[in-house]
C-alpha positions, 0 to 999 in steps of 0.5 A: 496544512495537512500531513500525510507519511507514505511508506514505499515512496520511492518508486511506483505506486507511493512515488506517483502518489507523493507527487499528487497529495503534494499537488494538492497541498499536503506535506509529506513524510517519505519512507523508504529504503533507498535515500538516493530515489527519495531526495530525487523525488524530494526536490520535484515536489513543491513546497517542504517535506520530511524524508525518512530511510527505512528498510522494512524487512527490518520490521522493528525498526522500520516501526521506531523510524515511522515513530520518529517520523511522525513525531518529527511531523507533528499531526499526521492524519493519513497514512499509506503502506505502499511497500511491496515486494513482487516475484516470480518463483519458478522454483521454490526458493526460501529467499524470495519467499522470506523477502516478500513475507518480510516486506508484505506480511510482517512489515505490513503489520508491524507499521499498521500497529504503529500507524493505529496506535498514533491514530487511536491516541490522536482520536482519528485519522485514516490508514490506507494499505497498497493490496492487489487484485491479486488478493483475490486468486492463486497463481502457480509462478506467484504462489507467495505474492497471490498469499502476501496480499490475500493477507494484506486485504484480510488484515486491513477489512479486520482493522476495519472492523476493530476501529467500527467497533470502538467508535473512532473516527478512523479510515481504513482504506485497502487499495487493490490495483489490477495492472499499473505500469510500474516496476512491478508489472512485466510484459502488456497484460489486459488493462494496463492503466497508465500510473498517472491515472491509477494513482488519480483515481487512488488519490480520489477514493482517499480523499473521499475517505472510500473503504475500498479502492480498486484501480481502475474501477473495472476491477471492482467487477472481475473481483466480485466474479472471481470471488464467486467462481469455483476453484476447479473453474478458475484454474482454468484461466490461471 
């Protein structure tokens, strides 16, 4: 069977994505902070899984719980770092800035160490990370998520590019949604996908073992857009 830990599994993106690796035969490890929403989603899910409680602006010990985990599991072979945290700012306030870049940037990392550590000595696997397409442009009322996940979709391209230099056959995935109708997302902004089918197209893009995800694939093309397009030019629609 295989074995698969999503980190974030409790709303959302990871939650969605929980019940179709499920569907389609994987056992699950679920992390996340609140117990309540992970044993709801637990008892929708066929056939048997493990749960985990993490808080991860706590990094370290976020990192020795997804250790336990995956020694409780045994031969976990997919990882998801679905964790994120959003907000607005329409004042500078430190506390908000702290928790997204305790949970974004610092979680993020601390569990990616933890997760290739277990992959490097299992002699391969495949880490996936939850971006955004916000990775790819600023924003005045989101200054720090837009930086959170700048540093999410870096990170992730240089531990791709550390793994094809030792040679192992490991998968490093960075997954940028555009606009899924989760939590996250206020309001009806342009090309609102339905989270079923975002995470559909996630789910095929991991189990074609894909570098990249955008969801839904129209956003592979605004990404290549804004990548070209000059500062003074784009912050004429931002």
């Amino acid at each position: 069977m295989k074995q698969a830990i999503i980190v974030g599994a409790s709303s959302g993106l990871g939650c969605e994505l929980a019940i179709q690796l499920a569907d389609k035969g994987y056992q699950l490890g679920l992390m996340a902070r609140r117990e309540g929403l992970l044993n709801e989603l637990l008892d929708k899910l066929p056939g048997s899984h493990f749960i985990q409680t993490t808080d991860v602006t706590n990094a370290e010990q976020s990192q020795t719980e997804l250790q336990e985990l995956i020694a409780r599991m045994g031969d976990v072979e997919l990882i998801v770092l679905s964790s994120g945290v959003g907000l607005f700012e329409q004042k500078l306030e430190w506390a908000a800035e702290r928790e997204m870049i305790d949970v974004n940037v610092r979680g993020f990392a601390a569990l990616t160490i933890v997760a290739m550590e277990h992959f490097t000595q299992r002699g391969a696997g495949h880490l996936a990370g939850i971006s955004s397409m916000a990775a790819h442009v600023f924003g005045a009322r989101t200054v720090t998520y837009h930086a959170t996940k700048a540093f999410v979709s870096n990170y992730l391209a240089g531990m791709r590019q550390r793994v094809i230099r030792s040679g192992l056959p490991i998968t490093i995935t960075t997954i940028e949604p555009g606009f899924v109708k989760t939590p996250m997302v206020h309001g009806k902004p342009l090309w609102m996908a339905p989270v079923e089918k975002g995470v559909s197209q996630m789910v095929t893009g991991l189990l074609k073992k894909k570098n990249h995800i955008f969801i839904t694939k129209r956003w592979r093309y605004v990404a290549m857009v804004v990548d070209l397009m000059p500062h003074w030019l784009l912050r004429k629609f931002l």
